[in-house]
N, C-alpha and C positions, 0 to 999 in steps of 0.2 A: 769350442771355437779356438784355434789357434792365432799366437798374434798379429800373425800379419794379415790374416781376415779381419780380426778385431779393427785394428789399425785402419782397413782397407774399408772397413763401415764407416769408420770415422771421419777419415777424408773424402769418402761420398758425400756424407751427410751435410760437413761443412765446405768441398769444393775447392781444398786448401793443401791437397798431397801434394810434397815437392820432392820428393823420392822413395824407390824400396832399397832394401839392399838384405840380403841375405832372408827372405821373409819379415823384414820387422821395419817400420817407418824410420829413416833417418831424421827426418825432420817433419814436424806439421806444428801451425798456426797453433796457437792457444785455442780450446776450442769454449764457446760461449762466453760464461761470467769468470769461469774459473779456473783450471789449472791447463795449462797446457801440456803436451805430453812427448815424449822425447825418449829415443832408444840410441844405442850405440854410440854416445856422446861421452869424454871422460868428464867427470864433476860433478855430472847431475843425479841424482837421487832418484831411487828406485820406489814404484806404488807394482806390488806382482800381481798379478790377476788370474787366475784360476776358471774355469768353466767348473760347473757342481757337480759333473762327475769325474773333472780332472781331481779335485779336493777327496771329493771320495774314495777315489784310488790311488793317491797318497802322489800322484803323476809331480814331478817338480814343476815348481812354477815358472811362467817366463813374466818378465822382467817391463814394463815402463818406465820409463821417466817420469819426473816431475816438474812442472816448472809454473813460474806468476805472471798470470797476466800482464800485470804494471812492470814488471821485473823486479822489484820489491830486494828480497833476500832468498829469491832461490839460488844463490851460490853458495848461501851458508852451508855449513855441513849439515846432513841429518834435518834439513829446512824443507817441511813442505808449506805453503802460504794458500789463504782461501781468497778468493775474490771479495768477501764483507767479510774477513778476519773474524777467520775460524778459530786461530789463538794455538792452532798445530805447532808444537816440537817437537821433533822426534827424537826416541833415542835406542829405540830398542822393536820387540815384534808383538802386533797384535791382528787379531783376524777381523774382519768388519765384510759386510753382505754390500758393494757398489753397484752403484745406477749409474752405469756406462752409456749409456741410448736410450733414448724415449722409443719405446716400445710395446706392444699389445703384453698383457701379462703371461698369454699362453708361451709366448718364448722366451723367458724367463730372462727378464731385460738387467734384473741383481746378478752382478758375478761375484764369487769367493774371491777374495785379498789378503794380503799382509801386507801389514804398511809396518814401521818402524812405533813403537809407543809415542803416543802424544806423553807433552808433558804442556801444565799450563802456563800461560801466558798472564801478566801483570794483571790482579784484579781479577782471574780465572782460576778455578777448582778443577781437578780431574778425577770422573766419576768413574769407579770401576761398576760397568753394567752384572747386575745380577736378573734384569729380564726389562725388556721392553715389548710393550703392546704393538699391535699392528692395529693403523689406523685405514679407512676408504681416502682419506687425503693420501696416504703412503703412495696406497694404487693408481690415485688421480696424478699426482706427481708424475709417478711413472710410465703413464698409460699417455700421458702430456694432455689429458684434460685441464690441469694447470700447469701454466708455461713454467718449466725448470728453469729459476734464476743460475746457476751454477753446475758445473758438470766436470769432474763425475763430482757425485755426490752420496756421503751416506745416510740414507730416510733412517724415520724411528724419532719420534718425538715424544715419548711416554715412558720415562727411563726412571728406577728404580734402584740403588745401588748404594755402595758407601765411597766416602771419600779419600781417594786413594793419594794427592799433590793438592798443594795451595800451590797458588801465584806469588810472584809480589805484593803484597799490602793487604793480602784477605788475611781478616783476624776473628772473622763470626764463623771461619768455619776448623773443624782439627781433622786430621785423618782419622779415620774410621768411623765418623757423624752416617749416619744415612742421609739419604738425598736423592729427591727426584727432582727431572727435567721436564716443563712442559713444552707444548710449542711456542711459547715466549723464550727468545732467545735476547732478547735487549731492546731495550729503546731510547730515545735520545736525552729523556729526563730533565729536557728546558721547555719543551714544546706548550700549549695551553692545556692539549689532552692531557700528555707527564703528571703537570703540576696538577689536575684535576682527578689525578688516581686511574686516569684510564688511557692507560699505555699502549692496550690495543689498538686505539686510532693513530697510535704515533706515526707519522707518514715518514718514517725510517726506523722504521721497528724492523726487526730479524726475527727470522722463526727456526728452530731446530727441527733438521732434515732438510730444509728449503732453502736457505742463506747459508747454514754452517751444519755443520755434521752432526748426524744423530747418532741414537744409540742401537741401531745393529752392528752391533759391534763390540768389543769387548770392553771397550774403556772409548770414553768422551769426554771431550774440555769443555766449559762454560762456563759463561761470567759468572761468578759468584754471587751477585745482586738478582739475581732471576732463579737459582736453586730454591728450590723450597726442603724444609726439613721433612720428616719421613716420621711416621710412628715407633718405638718399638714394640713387635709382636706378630702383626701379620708378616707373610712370608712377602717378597719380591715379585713374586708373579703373582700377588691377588691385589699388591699396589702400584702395580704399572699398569690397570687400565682403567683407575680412578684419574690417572694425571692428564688424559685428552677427556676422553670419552666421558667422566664422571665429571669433571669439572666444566668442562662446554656445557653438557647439558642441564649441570648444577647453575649456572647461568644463562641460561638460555628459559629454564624457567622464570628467574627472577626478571628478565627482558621482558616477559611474556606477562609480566604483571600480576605472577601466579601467589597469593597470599595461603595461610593455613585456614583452608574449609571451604577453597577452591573447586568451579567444575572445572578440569582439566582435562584437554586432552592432549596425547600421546600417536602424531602418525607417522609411522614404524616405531620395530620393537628390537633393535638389535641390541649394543653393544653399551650403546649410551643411555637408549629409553630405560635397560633395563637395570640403567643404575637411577635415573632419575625417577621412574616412578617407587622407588624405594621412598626418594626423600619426601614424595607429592602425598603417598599415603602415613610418612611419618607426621607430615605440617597437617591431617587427618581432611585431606583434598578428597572430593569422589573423583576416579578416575575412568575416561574411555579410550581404548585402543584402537586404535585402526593398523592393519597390517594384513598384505596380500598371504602370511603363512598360518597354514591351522594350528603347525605347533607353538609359535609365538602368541596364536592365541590364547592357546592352553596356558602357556607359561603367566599370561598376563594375566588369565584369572586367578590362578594359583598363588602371585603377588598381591593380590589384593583388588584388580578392578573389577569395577564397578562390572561393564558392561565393553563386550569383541565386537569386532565386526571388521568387516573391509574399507577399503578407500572411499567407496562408493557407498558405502550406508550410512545412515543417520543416526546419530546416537539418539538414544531415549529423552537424554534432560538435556538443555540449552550448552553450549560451555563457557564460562568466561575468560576461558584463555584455552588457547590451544601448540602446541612445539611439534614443527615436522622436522623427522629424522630423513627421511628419502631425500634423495636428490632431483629431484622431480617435481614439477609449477602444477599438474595436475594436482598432486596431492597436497600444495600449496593453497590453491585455489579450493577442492572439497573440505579442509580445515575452516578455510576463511566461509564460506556456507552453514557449517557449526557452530559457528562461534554468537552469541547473546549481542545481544546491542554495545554497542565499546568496548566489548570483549577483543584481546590482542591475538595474532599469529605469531609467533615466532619462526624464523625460519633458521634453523640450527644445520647450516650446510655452508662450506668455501667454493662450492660449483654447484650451479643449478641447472638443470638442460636449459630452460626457458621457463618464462612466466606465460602461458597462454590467454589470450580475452575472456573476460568474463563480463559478467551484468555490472554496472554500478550497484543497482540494487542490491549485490552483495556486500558490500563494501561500507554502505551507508550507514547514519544510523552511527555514525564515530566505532565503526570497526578500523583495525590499521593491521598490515601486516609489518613485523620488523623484522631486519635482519640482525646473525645474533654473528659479528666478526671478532673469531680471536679470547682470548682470556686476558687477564691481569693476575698479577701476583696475588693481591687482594682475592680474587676467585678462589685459588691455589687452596689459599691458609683458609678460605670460610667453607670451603666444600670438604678438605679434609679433617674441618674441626665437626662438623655435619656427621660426614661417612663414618668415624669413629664414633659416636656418640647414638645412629640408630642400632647398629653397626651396619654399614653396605657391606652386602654380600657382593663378591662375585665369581663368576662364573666362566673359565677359562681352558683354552684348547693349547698344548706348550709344542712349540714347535724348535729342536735346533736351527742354528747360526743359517747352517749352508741349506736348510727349509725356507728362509724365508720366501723364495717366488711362490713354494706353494701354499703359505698362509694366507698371502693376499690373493691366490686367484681363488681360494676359499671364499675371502670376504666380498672377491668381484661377482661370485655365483652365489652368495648366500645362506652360502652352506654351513657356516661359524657360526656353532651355537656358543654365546655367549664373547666373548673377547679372544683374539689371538694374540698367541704371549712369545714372545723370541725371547729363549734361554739361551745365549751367548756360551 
């Protein structure tokens, strides 16, 4: 797509075009939470945009503007600003996969970029990505089953790398430390949640990809209080989809009330189940799976459960807890059927279609379903002292920078065996 299409989607969408001139916007509105964008102006800072097979055939790029909401310091030089301070400096070139429009993922809503090198910002690290996983939130982001706070924006919340810049005033971290990014990107640290270790409720929390830029890309800032340390040993792409995937669901069991010599069960088996029931049979849980694919089935015996079957069957033995992976209240509701008398649901998802009616009589009897929202650092450092120590295997599909639309419309059809990994 050339720019002045781009452009020309853009001021459709927002209803804000105040001119063309030569094919490219002279001027348009900031658009949404976050940067507004601007051509043929002298002073303002260039974000270049590529189509995936402009990138691929080496075609030069054309050029955007950059500019801030607030007006902030987009005149500084080399300044591009995020609407919840992304902690961007630029100073140089990096390549990063943008989510320019909410869009179906068949037309591949990620465009190829270079922006100028972030550098960090006071109290921020800058991580040089060596692989970030692809999450169903990336796709839900971008597909706007959840509302994009900011635009453009770069997705990727499962970042694996070393540390390339400190900020001002970090002193826990040195260049070259490894370090991964969850979807904790900061929170307010006075609030009652904060002080009570759980920062996932902080009702001004940020999340990386969502609020500030993630890691499809070759390098990402982050506050330095929210990095977690990294092992050394495993390779970058077998610990970049323990940082969403491994650790949600490493928490999501503990929501679910899941103790060692638990019945558990497991409905769906993707990315997440199939790090979590690694740790359900290490705590020596029996476990059941539920999942519409026969090869998940497969895989889930081969792991160690107990006992397959679909959404719609019964397991053999009661469960005292049970964690759904689907995004779907049906298979919310055949869990919650499963589950032993006050036995828990967890619901391990940020979009549900709906919760459909059911009996009370399921319900009763002190069953509860929970939702399982977000992570805390504390998850971070317990799940990777965990995963080291059974050791978590996992299981990964690598995709190049300028691949990413087609890793997640993998994950949208279900076609990703095991985790998708963006090698930068």
């Amino acid at each position: 797509m050339w720019p002045g299409a781009i452009a020309q989607h853009h001021a459709e969408l927002n209803g804000n075009e105040r001119g063309r001139s030569g094919g490219c916007i002279k001027t348009l509105e900031p658009l949404g939470h976050g940067l507004g964008l601007r051509t043929g102006e002298a002073g303002k800072h260039h974000l270049a945009i590529r189509t995936d097979t402009e990138a691929a055939c080496g075609i030069a790029t054309r050029q955007w503007g950059c500019g801030d909401r607030d007006g902030g310091e987009t005149g500084h030089p080399g300044m591009m600003t995020h609407a919840r301070g992304s902690g961007y400096r630029y100073r140089g070139g990096m390549r990063a996969m943008v989510l320019t429009a909410i869009s179906p993922i068949g037309t591949k809503p990620l465009r190829f970029a270079t922006f100028p090198d972030p550098s960090p910002g006071p109290g921020e690290v800058l991580i040089r990505v060596g692989a970030c996983a692809a999450c169903r939130t990336d796709l839900q982001i971008a597909e706007g089953d959840l509302r994009a706070r900011t635009m453009p924006i770069v997705l990727g919340h499962q970042v694996a790398g070393r540390i390339e810049g400190l900020g001002e005033g970090v002193t826990d971290w040195a260049e070259g430390d490894r370090a991964g990014l969850t979807w904790l990107a900061g929170s307010c640290g006075d609030c009652a949640h904060c002080r009570a270790g759980r920062e996932n409720l902080c009702e001004q929390a940020t999340f990386t990809g969502w609020d500030r830029h993630g890691g499809f890309a070759e390098m990402v800032a982050a506050r330095a209080d929210v990095v977690v340390p990294l092992p050394d040993g495993p390779e970058d792409r077998h610990l970049a989809p323990l940082l969403c995937g491994g650790v949600i669901g490493f928490r999501a069991l503990r929501v679910a009330g899941v103790t060692p010599g638990s019945r558990v069960g497991l409905y769906g088996f993707g990315a997440s189940a199939l790090q979590a029931i690694q740790v359900a049979r290490h705590w020596g849980c029996r476990v059941a799976v539920a999942t519409r694919s026969d090869e998940g089935r497969s895989r889930a015996l081969a792991m160690g459960a107990e006992w397959v079957g679909g959404y719609d069957d019964t397991p053999p033995f009661p469960l005292d807890a049970a964690v759904t992976f689907a995004p779907s209240g049906d298979v919310v509701v055949a869990a919650l059927k499963a589950v032993d008398r006050g036995g828990t649901v967890a619901v391990n998802a940020i979009h549900l279609d709906r919760i459909p009616q059911f009996n009370y009589g399921d319900l009763w009897w002190e069953r509860s379903i929970r939702s399982v929202a977000n992570v805390t650092r504390a998850d971070a450092r317990d799940y990777l002292a965990i995963a080291a120590q059974i050791p978590v295997r996992t299981q990964v599909e690598e995709y190049a920078l300028p691949d990413a639309n087609r890793a997640l419309k993998r994950i949208a059809s279900g076609e990703v065996q095991g985790a998708a990994v963006i090698i930068p």
